[in-house]
N, C-alpha and C positions, 0 to 999 in steps of 0.2 A: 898564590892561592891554588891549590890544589883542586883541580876540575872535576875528581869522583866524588862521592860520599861517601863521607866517614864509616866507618863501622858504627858509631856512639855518637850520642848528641856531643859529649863532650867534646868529642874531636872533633867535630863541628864548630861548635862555639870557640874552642883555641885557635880552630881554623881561620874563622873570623876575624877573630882580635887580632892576628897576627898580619895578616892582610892589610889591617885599617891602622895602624902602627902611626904612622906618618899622618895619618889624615887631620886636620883640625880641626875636626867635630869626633871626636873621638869619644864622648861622652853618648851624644845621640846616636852616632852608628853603634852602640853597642843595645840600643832600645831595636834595632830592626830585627834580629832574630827572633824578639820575644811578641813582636808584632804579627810577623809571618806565622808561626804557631798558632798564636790565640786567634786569627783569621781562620789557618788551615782547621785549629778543634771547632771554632763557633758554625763553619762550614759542616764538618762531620754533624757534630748534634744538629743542625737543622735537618741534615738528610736522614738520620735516621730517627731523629723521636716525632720531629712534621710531616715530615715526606717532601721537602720544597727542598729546591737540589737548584743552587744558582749558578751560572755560566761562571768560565775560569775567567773573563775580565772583570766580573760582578765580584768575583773573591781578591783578585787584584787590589780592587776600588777598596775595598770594606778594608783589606790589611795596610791602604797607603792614606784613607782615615785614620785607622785605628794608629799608625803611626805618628799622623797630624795632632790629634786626640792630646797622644800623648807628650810627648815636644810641646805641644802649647801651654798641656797641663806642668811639667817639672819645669819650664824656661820660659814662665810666661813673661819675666822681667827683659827676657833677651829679646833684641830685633833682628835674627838671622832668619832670615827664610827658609819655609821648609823642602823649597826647590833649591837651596842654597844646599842641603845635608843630604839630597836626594843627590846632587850632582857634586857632590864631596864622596860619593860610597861607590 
């Protein structure tokens, strides 16, 4: 995996997938990028249309929710842990 950032989300996201190739949760490592986003926007619009500006471990928590969130929501039939796909990436 390449240490800089892409020029493009896209090369990002390719970056990603390619990286995680091998991994056996391969389905759920591909939900953490769109985690970390929708954390990083829900962050910006609180700072700028509330004025409430939360600590960078406070946005950590919120995008390794909103990861939990969703894992539970598409695979709620499944019993892999989501410490399990946290230490699968």
């Amino acid at each position: 995996m390449s240490w800089t950032m892409p020029a493009k989300i896209t090369e990002a996201i390719q970056s990603w997938e390619e990286s995680g190739k091998q991994s056996k949760n391969r389905d759920r490592r591909k939900i953490v990028p769109a985690s970390i986003w929708c954390a990083i926007w829900k962050e910006r619009n609180s700072r700028a249309f509330d004025s409430i500006e939360n600590s960078m471990q406070k946005v950590k928590l919120n995008c390794l929710m909103l990861l939990c969130f969703w894992c539970n929501q598409l695979y709620s039939n499944d019993t892999i842990s989501i410490i399990d796909v946290l230490d699968s990436i």
